[in-house]
C-alpha positions as CSV (number, residue, x, y, z in Angstrom):
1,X,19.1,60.8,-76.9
2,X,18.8,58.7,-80.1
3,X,15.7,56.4,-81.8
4,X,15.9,54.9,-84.7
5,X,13.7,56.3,-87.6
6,X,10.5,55.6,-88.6
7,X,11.2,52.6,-91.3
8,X,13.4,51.2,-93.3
9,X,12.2,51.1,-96.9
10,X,15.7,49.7,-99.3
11,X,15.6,50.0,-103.2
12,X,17.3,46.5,-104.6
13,X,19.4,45.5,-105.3
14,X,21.5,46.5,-102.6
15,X,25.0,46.9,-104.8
16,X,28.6,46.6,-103.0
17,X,31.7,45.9,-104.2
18,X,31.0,42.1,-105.6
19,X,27.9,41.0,-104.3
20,X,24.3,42.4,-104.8
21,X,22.1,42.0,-101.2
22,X,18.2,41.6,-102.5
23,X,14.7,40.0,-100.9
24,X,14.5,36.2,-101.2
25,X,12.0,35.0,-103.3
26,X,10.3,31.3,-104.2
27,X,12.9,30.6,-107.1
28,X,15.5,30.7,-104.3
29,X,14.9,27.8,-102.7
30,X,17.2,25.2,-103.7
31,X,20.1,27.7,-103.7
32,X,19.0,28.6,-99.8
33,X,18.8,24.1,-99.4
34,X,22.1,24.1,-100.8
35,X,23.7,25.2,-97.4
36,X,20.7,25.7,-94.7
37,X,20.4,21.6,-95.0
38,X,24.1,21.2,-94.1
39,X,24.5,20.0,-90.3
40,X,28.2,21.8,-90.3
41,X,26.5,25.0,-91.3
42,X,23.9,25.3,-88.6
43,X,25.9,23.8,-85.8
44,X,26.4,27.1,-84.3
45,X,23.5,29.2,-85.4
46,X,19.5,29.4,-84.3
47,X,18.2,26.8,-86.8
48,X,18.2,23.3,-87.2
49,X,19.2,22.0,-90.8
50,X,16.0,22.8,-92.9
51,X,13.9,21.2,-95.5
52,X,12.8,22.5,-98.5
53,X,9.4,22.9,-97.2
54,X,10.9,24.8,-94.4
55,X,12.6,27.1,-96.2
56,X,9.5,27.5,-98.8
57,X,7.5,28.6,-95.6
58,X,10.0,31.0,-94.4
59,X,9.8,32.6,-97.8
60,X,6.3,33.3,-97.4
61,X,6.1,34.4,-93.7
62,X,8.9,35.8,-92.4
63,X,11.5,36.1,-95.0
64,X,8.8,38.1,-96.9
65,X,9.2,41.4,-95.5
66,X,11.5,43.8,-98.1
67,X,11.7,46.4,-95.6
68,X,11.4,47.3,-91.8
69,X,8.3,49.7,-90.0
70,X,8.8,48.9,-86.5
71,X,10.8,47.3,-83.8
72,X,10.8,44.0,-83.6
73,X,10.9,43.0,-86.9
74,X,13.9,41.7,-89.0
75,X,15.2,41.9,-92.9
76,X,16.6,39.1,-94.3
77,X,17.9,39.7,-97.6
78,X,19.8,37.0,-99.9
79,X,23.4,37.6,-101.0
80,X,24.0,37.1,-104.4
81,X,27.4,37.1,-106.9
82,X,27.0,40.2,-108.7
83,X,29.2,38.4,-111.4
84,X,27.8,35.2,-111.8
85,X,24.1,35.6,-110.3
86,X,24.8,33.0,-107.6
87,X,22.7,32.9,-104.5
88,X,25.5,32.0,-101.8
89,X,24.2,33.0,-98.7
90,X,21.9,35.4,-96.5
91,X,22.2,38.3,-94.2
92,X,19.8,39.8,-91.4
93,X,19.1,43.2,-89.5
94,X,17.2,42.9,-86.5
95,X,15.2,46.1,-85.3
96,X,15.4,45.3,-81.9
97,X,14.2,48.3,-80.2
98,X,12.9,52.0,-81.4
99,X,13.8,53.7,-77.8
100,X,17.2,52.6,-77.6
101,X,17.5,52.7,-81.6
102,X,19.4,49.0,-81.2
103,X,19.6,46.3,-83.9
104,X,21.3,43.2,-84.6
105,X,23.2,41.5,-87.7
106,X,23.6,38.1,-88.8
107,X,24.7,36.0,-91.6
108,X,24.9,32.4,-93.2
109,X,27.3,31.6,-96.1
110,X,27.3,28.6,-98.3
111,X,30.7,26.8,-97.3
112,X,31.6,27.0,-100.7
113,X,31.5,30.0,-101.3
114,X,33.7,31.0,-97.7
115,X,37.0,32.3,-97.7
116,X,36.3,35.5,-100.3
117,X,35.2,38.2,-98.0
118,X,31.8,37.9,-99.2
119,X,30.1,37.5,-95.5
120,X,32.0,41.0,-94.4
121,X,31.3,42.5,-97.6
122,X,27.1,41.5,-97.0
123,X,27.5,42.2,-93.3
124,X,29.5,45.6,-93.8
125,X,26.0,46.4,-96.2
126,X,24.0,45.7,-93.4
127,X,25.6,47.9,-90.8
128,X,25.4,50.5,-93.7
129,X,21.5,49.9,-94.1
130,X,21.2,49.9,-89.6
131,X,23.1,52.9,-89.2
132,X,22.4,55.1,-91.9
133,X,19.3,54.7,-93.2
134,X,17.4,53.2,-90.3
135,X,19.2,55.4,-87.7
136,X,20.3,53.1,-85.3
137,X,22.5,53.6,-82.3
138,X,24.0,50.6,-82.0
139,X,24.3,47.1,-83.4
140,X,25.3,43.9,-81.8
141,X,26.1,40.7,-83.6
142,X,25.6,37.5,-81.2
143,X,27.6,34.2,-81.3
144,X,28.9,30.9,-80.1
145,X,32.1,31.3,-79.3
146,X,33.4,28.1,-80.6
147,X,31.8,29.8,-84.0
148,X,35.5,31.4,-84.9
149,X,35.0,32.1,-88.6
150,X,31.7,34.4,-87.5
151,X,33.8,36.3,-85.0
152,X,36.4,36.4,-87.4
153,X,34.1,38.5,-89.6
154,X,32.5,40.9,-86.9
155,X,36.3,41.8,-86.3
156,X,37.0,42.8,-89.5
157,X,33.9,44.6,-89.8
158,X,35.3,46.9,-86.6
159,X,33.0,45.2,-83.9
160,X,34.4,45.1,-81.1
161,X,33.6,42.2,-78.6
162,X,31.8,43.5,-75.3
163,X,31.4,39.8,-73.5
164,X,32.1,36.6,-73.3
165,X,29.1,34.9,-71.7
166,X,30.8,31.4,-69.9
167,X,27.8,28.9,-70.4
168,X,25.4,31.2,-71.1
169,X,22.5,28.8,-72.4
170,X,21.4,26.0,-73.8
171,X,22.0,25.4,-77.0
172,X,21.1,22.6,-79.3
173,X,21.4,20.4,-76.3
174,X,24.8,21.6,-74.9
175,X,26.0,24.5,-72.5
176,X,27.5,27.7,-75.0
177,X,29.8,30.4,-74.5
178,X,28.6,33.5,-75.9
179,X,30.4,36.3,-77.3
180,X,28.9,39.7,-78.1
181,X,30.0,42.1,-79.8
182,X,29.0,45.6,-81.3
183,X,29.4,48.6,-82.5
184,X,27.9,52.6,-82.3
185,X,27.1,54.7,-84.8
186,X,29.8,57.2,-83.9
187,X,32.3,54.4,-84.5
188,X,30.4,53.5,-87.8
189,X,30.6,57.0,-88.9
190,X,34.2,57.5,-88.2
191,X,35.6,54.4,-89.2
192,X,37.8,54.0,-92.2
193,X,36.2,51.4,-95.5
């Protein structure tokens, strides 16, 4: 049987290969505008396009959390260019459930910044921060299906997809197909990067 740990408590910035994964903070805001007020952006994820107030709000609610004590919570961290400074996007671990030691992943890009590997490379971090250092089982990443570039990048971080979810709700007005997909621990700690 498997739980997650106790917390997750990250020293920033996160460094990969390129990219360095830290908290958001108030002097992000126009970079975070730049692509969460683009309709083409948030067509297929949980958020309408957002204002600057929106997004100033977030950053003092629940964007502010730098670290994770208990189910139900989420990290959110911004994804910046370790070459250039650039804030081009943002990447999240859900803590869905201590028992069953299960989390999610998500992640937004700026459009143009796409086509570099940088939402894998944040993504792959994240998994990384789930399944070592929190503990978790397993980790599911959740999306429309007509969303191809996202399930591009949860197959090349090894996820496999579990489902395909034929009108499975509502969304932003319209019937969606779902597709899940996931991945263990055991297949995180065997898998070749």
């Amino acid at each position: 049987m498997s739980s997650a740990s106790q917390a997750l408590h990250p020293t920033y910035p996160i460094r990969t290969k390129r990219l360095l994964l830290r908290p958001l903070t108030i002097a992000d805001v126009e970079a975070l505008y730049a692509y969460r007020s683009v309709p083409d952006v948030c067509r297929y994820v949980p958020f309408e396009p957002m204002t600057r107030e929106a997004i100033a709000e977030r950053l003092e609610t629940q964007w502010a959390n730098p670290g994770l004590t208990d189910e139900g919570q989420a990290l959110t961290l911004g994804i910046e260019v370790a070459e250039t400074g650039a804030l081009i996007g943002d990447v999240i671990l859900f803590w869905h459930s201590r028992i069953h030691a299960g989390g999610e992943i998500g992640y937004v890009l700026n459009p143009d910044a796409g086509g570099h590997g940088y939402a894998t490379e944040a993504a792959q971090a994240m998994l990384r921060l789930g399944f070592e250092d929190l503990g978790l089982h397993r980790i599911i990443a959740r999306l429309d299906e007509r969303n191809t570039a996202s399930a591009k990048v949860a197959r090349r971080l090894g996820m496999r997809q579990e489902a395909r979810l034929v009108h499975n709700e509502i969304f932003k007005g319209e019937w969606s197909t779902e597709l899940d997909f996931a991945m263990l621990s055991d297949e995180w700690a065997s898998a070749e990067r």
